[in-house]
TORZA-827508 format. One record per residue (C-alpha): x, y, z; residue in three letters. Coordinates in nm, 4 decimals, always signed. Layout:
N
u: X, v: Y, w: Z, code: ala
...
This chain:
287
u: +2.5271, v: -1.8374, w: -0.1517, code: unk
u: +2.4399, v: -1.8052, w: -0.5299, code: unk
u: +2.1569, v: -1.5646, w: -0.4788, code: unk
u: +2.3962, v: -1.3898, w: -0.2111, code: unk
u: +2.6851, v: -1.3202, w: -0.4367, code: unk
u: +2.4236, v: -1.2532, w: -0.7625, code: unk
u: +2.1984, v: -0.9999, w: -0.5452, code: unk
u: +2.4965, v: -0.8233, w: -0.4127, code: unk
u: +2.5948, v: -0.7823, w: -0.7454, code: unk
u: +2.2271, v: -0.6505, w: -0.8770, code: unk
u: +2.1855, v: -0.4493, w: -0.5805, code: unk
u: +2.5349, v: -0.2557, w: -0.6536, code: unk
u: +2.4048, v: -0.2478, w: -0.9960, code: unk
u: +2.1169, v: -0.0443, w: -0.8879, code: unk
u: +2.2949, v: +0.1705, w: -0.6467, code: unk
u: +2.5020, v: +0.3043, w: -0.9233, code: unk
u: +2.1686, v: +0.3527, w: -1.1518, code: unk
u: +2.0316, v: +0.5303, w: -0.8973, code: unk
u: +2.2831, v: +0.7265, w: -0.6789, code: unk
u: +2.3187, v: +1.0357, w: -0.9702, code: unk
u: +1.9562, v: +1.0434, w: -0.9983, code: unk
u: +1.9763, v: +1.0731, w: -0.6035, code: unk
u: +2.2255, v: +1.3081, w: -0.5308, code: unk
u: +2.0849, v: +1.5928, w: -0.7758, code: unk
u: +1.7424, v: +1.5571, w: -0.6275, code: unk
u: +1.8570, v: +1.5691, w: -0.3117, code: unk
u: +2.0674, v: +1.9074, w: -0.3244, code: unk
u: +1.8636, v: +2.0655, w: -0.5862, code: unk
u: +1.4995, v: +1.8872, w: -0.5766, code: unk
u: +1.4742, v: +1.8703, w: -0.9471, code: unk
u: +1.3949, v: +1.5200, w: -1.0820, code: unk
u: +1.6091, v: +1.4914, w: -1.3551, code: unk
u: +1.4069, v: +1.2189, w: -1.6249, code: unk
u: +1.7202, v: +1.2389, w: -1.8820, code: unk
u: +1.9238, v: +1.0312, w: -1.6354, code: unk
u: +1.8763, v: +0.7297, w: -1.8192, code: unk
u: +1.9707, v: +0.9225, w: -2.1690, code: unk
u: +2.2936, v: +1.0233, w: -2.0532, code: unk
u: +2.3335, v: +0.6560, w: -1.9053, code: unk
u: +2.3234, v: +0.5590, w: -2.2646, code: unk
u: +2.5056, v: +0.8313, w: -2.4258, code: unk
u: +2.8224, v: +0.7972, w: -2.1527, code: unk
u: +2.8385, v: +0.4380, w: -2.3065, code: unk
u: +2.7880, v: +0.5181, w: -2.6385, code: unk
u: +3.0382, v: +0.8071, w: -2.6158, code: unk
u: +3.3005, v: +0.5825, w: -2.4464, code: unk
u: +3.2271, v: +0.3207, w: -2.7543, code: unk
u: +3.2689, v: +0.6260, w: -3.0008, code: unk
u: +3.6436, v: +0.7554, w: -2.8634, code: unk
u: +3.7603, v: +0.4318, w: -2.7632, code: unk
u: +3.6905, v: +0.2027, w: -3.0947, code: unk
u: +3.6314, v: +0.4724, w: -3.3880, code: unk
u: +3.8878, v: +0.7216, w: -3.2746, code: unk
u: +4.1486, v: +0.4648, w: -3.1039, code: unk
u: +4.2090, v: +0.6582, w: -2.7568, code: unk
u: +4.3124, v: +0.5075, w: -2.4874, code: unk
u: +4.0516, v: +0.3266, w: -2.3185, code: unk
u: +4.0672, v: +0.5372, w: -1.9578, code: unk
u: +4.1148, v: +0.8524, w: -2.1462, code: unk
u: +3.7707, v: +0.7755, w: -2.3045, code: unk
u: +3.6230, v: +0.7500, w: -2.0111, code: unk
u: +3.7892, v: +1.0716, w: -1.8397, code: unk
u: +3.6626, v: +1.2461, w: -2.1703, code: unk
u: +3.2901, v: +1.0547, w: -2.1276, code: unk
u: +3.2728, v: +1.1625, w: -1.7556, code: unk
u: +3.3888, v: +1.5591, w: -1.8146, code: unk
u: +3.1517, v: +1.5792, w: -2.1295, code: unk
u: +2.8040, v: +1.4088, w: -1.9481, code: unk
u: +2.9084, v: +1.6645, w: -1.6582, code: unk
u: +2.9229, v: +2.0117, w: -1.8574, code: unk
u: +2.5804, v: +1.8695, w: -2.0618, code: unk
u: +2.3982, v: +1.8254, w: -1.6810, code: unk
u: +2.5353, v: +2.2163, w: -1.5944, code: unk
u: +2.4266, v: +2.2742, w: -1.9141, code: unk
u: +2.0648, v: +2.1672, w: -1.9269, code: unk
u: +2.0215, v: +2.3415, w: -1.5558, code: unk
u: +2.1810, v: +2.6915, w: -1.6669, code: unk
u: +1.9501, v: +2.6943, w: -2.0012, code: unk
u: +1.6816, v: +2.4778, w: -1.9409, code: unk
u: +1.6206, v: +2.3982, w: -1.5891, code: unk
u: +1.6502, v: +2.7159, w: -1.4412, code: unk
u: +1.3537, v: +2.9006, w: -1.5946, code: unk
u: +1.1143, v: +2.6384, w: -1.4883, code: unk
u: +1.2512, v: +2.5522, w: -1.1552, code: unk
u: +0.9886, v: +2.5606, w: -0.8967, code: unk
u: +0.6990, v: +2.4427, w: -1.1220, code: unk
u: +0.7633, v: +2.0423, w: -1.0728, code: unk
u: +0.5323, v: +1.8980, w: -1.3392, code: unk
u: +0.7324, v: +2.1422, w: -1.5905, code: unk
u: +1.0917, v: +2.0137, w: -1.4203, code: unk
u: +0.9969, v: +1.6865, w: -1.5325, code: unk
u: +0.8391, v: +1.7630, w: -1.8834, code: unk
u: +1.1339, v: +1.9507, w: -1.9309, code: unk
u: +1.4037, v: +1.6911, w: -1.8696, code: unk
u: +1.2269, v: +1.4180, w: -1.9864, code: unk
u: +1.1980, v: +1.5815, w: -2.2982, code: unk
u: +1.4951, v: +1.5984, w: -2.3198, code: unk
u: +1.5855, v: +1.2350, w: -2.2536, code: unk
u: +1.3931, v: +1.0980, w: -2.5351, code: unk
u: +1.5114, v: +1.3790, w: -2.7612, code: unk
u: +1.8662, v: +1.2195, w: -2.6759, code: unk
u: +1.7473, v: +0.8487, w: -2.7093, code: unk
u: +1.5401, v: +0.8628, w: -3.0205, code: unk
u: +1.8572, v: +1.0608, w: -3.1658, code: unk
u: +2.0594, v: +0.7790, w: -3.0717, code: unk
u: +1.8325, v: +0.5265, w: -3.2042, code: unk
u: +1.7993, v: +0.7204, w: -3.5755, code: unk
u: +2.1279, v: +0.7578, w: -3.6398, code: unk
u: +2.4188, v: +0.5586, w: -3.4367, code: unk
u: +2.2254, v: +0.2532, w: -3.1830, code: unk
u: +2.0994, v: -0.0139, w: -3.3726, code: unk
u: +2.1500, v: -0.3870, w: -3.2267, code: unk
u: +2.3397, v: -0.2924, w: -2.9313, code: unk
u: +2.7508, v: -0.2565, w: -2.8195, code: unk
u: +2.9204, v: -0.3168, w: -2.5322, code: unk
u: +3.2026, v: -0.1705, w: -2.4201, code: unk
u: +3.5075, v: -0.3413, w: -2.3549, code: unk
u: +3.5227, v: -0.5019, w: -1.9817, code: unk
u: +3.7888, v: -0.4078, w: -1.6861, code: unk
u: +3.8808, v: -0.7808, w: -1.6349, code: unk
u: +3.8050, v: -1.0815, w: -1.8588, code: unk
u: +3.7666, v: -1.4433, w: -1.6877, code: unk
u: +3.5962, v: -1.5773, w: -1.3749, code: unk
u: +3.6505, v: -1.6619, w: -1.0145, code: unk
u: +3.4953, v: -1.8856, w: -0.7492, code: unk
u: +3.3669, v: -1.7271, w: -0.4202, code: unk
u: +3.2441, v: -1.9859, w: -0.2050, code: unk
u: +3.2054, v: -2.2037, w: -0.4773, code: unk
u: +2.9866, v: -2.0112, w: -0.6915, code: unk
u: +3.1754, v: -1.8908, w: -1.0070, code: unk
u: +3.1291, v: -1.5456, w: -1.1291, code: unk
u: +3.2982, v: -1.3067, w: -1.3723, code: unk
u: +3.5602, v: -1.0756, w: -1.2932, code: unk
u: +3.3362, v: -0.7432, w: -1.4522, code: unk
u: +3.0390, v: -0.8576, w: -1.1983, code: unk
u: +3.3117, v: -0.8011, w: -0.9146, code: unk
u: +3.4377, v: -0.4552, w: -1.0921, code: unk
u: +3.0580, v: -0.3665, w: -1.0338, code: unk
u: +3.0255, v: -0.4602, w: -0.6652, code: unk
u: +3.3787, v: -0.2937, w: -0.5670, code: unk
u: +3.2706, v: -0.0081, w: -0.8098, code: unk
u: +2.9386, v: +0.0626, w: -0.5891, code: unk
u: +3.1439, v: +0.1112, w: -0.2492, code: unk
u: +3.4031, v: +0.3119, w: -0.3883, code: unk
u: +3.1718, v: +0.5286, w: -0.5090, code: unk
u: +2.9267, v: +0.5275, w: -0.2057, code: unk
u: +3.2528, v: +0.6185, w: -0.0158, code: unk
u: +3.3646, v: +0.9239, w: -0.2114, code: unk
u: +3.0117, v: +1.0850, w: -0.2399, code: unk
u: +3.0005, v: +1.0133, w: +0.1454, code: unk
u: +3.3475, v: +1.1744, w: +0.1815, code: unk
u: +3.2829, v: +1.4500, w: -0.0593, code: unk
u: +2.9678, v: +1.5306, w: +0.1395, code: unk
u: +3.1280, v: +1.5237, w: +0.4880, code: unk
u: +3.5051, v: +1.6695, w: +0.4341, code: unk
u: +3.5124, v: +1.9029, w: +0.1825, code: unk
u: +3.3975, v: +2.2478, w: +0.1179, code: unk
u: +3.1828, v: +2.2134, w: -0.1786, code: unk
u: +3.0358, v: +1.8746, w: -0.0569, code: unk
u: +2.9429, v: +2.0905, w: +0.2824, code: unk
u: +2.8050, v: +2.3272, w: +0.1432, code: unk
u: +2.5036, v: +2.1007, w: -0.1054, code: unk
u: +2.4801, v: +1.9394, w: +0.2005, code: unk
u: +2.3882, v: +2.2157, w: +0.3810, code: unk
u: +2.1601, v: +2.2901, w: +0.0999, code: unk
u: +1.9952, v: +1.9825, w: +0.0699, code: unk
u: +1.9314, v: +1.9835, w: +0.4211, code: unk
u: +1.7678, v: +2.3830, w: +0.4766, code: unk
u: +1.8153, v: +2.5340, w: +0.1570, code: unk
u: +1.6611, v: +2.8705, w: +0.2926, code: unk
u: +1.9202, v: +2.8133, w: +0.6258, code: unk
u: +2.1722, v: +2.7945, w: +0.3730, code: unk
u: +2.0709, v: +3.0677, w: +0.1184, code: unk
u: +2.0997, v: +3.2954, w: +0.4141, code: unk
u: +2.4604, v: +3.2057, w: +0.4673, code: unk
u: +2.5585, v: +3.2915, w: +0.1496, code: unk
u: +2.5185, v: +3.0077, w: -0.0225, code: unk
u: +2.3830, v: +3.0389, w: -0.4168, code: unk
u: +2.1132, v: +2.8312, w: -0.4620, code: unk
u: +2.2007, v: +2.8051, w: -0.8513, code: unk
u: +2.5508, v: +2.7118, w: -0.8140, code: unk
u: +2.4682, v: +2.4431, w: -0.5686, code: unk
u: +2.2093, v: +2.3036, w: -0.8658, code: unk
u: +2.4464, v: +2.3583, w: -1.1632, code: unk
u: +2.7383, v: +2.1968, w: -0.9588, code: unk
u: +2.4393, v: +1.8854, w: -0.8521, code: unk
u: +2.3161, v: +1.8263, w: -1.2126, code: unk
u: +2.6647, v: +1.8220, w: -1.3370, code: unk
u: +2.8176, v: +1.5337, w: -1.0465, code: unk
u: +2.4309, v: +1.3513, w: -1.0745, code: unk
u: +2.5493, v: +1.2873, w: -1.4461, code: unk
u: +2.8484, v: +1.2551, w: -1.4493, code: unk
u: +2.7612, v: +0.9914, w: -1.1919, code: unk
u: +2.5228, v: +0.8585, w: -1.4545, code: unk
u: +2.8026, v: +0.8193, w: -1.6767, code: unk
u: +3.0599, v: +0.6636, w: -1.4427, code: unk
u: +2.7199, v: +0.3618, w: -1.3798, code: unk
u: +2.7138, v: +0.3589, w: -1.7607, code: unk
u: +3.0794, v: +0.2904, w: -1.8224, code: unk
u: +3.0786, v: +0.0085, w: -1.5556, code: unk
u: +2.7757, v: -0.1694, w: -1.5667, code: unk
u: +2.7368, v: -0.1998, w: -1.9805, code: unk
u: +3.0571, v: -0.4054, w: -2.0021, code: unk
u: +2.8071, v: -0.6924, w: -1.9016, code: unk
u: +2.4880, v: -0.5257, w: -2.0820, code: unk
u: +2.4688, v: -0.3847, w: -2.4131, code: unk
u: +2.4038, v: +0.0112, w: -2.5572, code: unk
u: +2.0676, v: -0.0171, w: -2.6689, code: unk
u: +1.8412, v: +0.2582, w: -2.6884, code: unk
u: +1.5773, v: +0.0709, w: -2.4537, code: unk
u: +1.8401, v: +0.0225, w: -2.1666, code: unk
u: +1.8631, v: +0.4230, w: -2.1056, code: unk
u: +1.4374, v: +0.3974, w: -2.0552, code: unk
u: +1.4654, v: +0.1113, w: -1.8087, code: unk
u: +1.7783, v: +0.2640, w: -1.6230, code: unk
u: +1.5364, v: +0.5840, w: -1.5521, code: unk
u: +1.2598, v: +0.3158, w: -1.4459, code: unk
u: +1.5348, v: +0.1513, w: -1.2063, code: unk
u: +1.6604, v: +0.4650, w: -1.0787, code: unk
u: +1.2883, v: +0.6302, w: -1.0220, code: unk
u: +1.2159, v: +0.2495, w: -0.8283, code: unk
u: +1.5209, v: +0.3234, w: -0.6220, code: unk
u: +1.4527, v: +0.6412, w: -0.5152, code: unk
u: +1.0889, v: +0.5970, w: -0.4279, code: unk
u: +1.1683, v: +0.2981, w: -0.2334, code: unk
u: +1.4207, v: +0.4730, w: -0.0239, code: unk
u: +1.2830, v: +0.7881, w: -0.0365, code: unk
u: +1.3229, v: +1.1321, w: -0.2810, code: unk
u: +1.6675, v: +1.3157, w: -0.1554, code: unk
u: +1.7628, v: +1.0580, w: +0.0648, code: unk
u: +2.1186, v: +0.8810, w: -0.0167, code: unk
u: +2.0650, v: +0.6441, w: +0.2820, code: unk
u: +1.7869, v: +0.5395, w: +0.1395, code: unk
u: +1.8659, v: +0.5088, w: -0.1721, code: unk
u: +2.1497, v: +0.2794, w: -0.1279, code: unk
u: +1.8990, v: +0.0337, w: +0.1354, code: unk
u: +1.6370, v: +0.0547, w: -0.1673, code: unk
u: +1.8603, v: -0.0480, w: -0.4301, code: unk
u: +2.0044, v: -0.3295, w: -0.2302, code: unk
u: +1.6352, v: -0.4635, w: -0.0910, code: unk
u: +1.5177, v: -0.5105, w: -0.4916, code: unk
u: +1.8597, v: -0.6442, w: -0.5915, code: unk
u: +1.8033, v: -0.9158, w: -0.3589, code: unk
u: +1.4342, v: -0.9218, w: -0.4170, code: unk
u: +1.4665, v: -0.9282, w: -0.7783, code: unk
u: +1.7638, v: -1.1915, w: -0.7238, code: unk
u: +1.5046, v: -1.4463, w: -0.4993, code: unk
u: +1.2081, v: -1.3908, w: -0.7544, code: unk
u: +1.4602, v: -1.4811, w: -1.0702, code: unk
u: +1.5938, v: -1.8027, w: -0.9054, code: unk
u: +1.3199, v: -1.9398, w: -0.7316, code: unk
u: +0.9972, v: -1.7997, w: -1.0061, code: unk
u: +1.1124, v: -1.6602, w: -1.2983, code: unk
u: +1.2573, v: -1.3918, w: -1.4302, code: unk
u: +0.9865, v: -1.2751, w: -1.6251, code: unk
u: +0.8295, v: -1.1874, w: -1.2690, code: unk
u: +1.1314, v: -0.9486, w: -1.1686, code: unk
u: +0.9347, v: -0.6302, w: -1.3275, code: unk
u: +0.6308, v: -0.7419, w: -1.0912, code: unk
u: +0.7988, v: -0.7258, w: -0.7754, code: unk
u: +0.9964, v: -0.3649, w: -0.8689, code: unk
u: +0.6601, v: -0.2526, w: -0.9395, code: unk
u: +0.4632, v: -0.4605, w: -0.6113, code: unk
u: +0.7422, v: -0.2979, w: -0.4282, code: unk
u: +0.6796, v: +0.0351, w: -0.5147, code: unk
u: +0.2820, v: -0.0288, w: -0.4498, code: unk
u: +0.3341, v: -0.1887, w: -0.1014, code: unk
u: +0.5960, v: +0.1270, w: +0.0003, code: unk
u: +0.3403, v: +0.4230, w: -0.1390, code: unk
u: +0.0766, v: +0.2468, w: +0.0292, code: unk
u: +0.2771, v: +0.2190, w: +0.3569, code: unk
u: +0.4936, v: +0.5083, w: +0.4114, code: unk
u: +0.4416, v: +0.7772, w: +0.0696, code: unk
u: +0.7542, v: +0.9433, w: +0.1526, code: unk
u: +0.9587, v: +0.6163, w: +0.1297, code: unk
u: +1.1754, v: +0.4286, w: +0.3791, code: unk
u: +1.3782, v: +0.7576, w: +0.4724, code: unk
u: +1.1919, v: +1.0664, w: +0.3221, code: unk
u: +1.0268, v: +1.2770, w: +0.5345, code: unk
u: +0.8596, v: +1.5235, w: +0.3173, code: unk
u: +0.4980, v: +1.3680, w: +0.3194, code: unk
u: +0.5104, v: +1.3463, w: +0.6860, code: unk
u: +0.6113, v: +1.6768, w: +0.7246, code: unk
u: +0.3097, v: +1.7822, w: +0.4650, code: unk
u: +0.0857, v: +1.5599, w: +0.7024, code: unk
u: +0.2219, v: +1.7295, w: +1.0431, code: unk
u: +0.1544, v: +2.0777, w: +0.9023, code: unk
């Protein structure tokens, strides 16, 4: 039951790493490799407006969210969009920016680490296994976000529409559909999904510069696992090497987690390149 409860908390932890990451890539298939720099910065800028300028602790997060969201639109309409379509670029690009963001971080504000302040203090008892109130914020965090991305996608106009994108961007692009706007509006939710992970996983973790480079490594494991683009898949992946990573702590070590993430990501490549739902190396195959 322990290694239940503890890997259904690590694989919600993932989920949220990984479902902004997700989501832009799958409505505008650019990778973006800052995810795990705006991970950081949503924390640190939550840290910044709650503690040094004494807002209210929601409101710092509303103001977190809105900011990480105009700085994805913002790296797509002046950075992204001249080298879309030349992938290794995308990711140079991006990535670039990332550590340009971290190191920046690391020079002037980030030194030992934060955390910012939790939802709920204290612990409960499920089944007899005691675990804290912010690890349950986490879990009950993933689905509700799961469920409005789901929602979003399905019932509204905008959602319907990068859906229809990410699923034929050329079907949609001849219904009217700008292919720019779709990416601009997909970079700006991916981080500001980002954020919302940052601002409810670091209560239990700390704002270190180091954390944004392994959140990118945890979100890129994710999403090959599962599959590039696909949100099914994503969410299966994250919750496979929660548990995984949850078995190999308890019953090996935890100094053996990284090897499995990494034996995972081996085994799946080797098996099915495309991941457990992508389809885009088959298709490559079939033609």
């Amino acid at each position: 039951m322990e290694v239940f409860i503890y890997g259904l908390a690590r694989g919600s932890t993932l989920a949220l790493m990984a479902v902004g990451f997700s989501f832009a890539y799958g409505v505008s298939r650019l990778p973006n490799f800052a995810h795990g720099a705006f991970y950081i910065l949503a924390g640190f800028a939550t840290w910044v407006f709650a503690q040094s300028l004494g807002l209210n602790y929601v409101l710092s997060i509303a103001i977190s969210l809105v900011l990480l969201a105009a700085i994805g639109a913002a790296m797509y309409r002046f950075i992204l969009i001249r080298v879309r379509g030349m992938e290794v670029s995308e990711i140079i690009a991006s990535y670039a920016l990332g550590v340009a963001i971290l190191e920046a971080l690391r020079c002037k504000f980030v030194g030992t680490g934060f955390s910012t302040p939790v939802f709920i203090e204290g612990t409960i008892k499920v089944a007899g296994v005691p675990i804290d109130l912010q690890r349950v914020v986490i879990i009950a965090g993933g689905v509700v976000v799961i469920g409005l991305i789901w929602a979003f996608t399905h019932y509204t106009r905008l959602g319907l529409s990068l859906r229809g994108i990410a699923q034929d961007e050329r079907a949609a692009l001849m219904l009217g559909i700008d292919s720019d706007r779709a990416a601009t509006i997909a970079l700006a939710i991916g981080s500001a999904l980002a954020a919302l992970a940052a601002v409810i996983i670091l209560p239990v973790g700390s704002i270190t510069v180091n954390e944004g480079y392994d959140v990118l490594i945890s979100a890129l494991a994710v999403c090959i696992i599962g599959g590039l683009g696909s949100w099914t898949g994503t969410i299966l992946a994250a919750f496979i090497l929660g548990f995984a990573g949850t078995l190999t702590a308890t019953y090996i070590g935890t100094m053996w987690e990284s090897v499995v993430v990494v034996a995972a990501i081996i085994l799946v490549l080797l098996l099915k390149p495309s991941g457990l739902f992508g389809r885009q190396k088959e298709f490559e195959e079939r033609v």
